[in-house]
Residue, then its C-alpha position, 0 to 999 in steps of 0.5 A: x243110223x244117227x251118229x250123234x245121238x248123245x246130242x238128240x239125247x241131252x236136247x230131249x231131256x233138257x226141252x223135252x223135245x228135239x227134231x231129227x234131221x234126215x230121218x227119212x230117205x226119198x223112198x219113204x217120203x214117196x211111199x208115204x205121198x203115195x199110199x195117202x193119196x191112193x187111200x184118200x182117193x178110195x174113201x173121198x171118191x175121186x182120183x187124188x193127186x198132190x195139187x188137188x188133195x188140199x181143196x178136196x179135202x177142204x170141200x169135205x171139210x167144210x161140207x161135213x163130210x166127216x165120216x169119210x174123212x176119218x174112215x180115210x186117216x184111219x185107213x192110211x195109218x194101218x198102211x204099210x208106210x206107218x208100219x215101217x216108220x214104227x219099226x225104223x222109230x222102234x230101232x231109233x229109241x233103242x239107241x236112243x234110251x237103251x230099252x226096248x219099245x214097241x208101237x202102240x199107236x198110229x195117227x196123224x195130225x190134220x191142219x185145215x184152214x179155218x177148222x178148228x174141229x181137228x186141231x188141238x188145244x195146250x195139252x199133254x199126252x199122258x191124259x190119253x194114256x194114263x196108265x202107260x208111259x209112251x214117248x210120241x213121234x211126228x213128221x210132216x207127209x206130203x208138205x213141210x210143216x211150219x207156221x204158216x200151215x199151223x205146225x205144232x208148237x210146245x212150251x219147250x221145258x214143260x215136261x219137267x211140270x210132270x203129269x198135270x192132272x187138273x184140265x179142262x176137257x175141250x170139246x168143239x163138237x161131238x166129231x171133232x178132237x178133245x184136248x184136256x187143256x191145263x187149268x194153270x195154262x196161262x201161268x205155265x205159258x208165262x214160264x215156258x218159252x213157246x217154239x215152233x216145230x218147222x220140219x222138212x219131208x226127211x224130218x221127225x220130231x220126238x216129244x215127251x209125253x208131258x210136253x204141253x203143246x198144240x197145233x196152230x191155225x193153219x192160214x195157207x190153201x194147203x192142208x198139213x199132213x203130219x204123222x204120229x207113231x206113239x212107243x210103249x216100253x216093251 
């Protein structure tokens, strides 16, 4: 486990974020390529492998086949992959905040090349869970996380603004995500910093649930594959 973690700690409270270098070992990496391409095989009908994943998923993608594709996410996150990240994440924030916390939610943030049906406007967290308090965790599977591939973003110090209960709840259509965006958006950009979050295969970002951030246009061939592990205080 982490040895300096007094540093993760501080940068956390002080941007409301911080990547954890070197979480992951190669094993977990491998397990996680593996389960989802096995799942996503099942649910797309055809035998998936680490280079045609991406343009498989852009020809559902664009032929709307988006049923499947959600049965499919919603599937790899039950897996045992996910289960173990929880329980690794679980013992991690114990260390981090000396309280006990347990997994509420599993997901994953998909970036698709010229979708916007999956990507998230400014937001914050604590407009899904309005009545818990939650602290949120994602990390890259199967390629990087950065710029180029739409990587999530945050307006670093943001979480000091609390919960912003006046939003506007974005809707592209009736099967794409919502994003409660911040009436004051514009005002609050102009105040916080925007930073990137680039993250290797072994990394794993925290972020406070009132950390307003969003994903990017994703402009590569290849689709981002990032996943979400949400903790409640037990």
């Amino acid at each position: 486990m982490l040895k300096n973690y007094k540093y993760y700690t501080n940068k956390f409270s002080k941007d409301g974020y911080v990547v954890i270098k070197n979480f992951f070992n190669q094993r977990e990496i491998n397990d996680f390529e593996k389960q989802l391409l096995s799942t996503y095989s099942k649910y797309l009908n055809v035998s998936l492998n680490k280079k045609n994943i991406h343009s498989t998923v852009l020809s559902n993608e664009s032929n709307g086949n988006h049923d499947s594709l959600y049965k499919a996410l919603i599937s790899y996150t039950k897996k045992k992959p996910f289960k173990s990240a929880s329980k690794k994440l679980t013992k991690l924030s114990k260390l981090f905040f000396n309280k006990n916390f347990k997994p509420i939610a599993s997901g994953m943030a998909i970036g698709i090349n010229k979708s916007k049906r999956t990507a998230y406007e400014w937001h914050q967290e604590k407009p899904y869970y309005k009545e818990i308090s939650t602290i949120h965790y994602q990390f890259p599977i199967l390629n990087l996380c950065n710029r180029i591939n739409g990587t999530m973003s945050v307006l670093a110090g943001s979480h000091n603004l609390g919960f912003i209960k006046e939003v506007v709840n974005l809707k592209f259509s009736k099967k794409s995500i919502n994003s409660f965006v911040p009436k004051r958006i514009k005002q609050i950009k102009k105040k916080y910093p925007e930073k990137f979050i680039n993250m290797k295969l072994t990394d794993v970002v925290l972020f406070n649930e009132n950390i307003v951030h969003r994903s990017n246009s994703n402009i590569s061939n290849k689709v981002r594959f990032a996943g979400i592990i949400r903790l409640i205080e037990k």
